[in-house]
C-alpha positions in Angstrom: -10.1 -9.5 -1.4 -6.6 -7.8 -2.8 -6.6 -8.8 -6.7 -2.5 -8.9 -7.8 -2.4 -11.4 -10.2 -4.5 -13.9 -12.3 -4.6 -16.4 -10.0 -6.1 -14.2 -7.6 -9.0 -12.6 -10.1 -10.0 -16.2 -10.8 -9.8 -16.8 -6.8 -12.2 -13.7 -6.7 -14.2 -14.7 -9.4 -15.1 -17.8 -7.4 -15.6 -16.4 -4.3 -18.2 -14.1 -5.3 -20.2 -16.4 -7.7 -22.9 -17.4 -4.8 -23.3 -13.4 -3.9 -25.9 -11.5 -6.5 -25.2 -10.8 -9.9 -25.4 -7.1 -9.0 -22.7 -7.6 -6.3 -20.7 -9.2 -8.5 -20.6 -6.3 -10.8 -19.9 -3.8 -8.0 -16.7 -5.9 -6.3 -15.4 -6.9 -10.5 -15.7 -3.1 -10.5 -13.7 -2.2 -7.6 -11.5 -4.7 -8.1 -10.6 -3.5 -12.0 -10.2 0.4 -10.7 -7.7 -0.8 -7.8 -6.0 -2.9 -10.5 -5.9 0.1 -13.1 -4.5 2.3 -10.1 -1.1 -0.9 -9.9 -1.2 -0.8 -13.7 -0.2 3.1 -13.4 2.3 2.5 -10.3 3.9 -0.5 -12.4 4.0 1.7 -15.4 5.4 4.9 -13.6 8.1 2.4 -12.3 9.0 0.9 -15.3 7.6 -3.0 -14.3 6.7 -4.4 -17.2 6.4 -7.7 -15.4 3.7 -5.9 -13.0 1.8 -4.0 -16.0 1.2 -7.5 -17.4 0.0 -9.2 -14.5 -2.4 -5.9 -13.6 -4.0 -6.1 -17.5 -4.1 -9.9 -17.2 -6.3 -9.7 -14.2 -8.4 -6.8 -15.4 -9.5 -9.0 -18.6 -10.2 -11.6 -16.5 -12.5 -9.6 -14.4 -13.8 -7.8 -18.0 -14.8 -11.4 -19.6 -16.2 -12.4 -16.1 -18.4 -9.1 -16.1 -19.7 -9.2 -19.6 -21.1 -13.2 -18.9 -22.9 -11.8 -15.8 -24.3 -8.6 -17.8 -25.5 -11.5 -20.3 -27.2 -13.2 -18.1 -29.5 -10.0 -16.7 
């Protein structure tokens, strides 16, 4: 699933809740470096409006990560 936004991450977030917690971590992982790699395009471009909506989602998928790492 393509992360863009927060609406999105928590879409993800859902989705992936019945997988294991180990799979969880790999796709939150994946998903953050993808949205680090729009946070640099939207930065390189000047989108301020895109730079926010990228970190938004990472700490989204961040909080989500650190209560599965709490539970393990």
């Amino acid at each position: 699933m393509s992360i863009a936004d927060e609406t999105t991450a928590k879409e993800a977030i859902d989705m992936w809740r019945n997988k294991d917690p180990k799979e969880q971590l790999r796709q939150i992982r994946l998903s953050i470096e993808s949205l680090e790699l729009n946070q640099m395009h939207y930065e390189n471009r000047e989108n301020e409006k895109g730079v926010i909506r990228s970190a938004n989602a990472i700490d989204i998928l961040f909080q989500r990560r650190k209560e599965i790492e709490s539970e393990l």
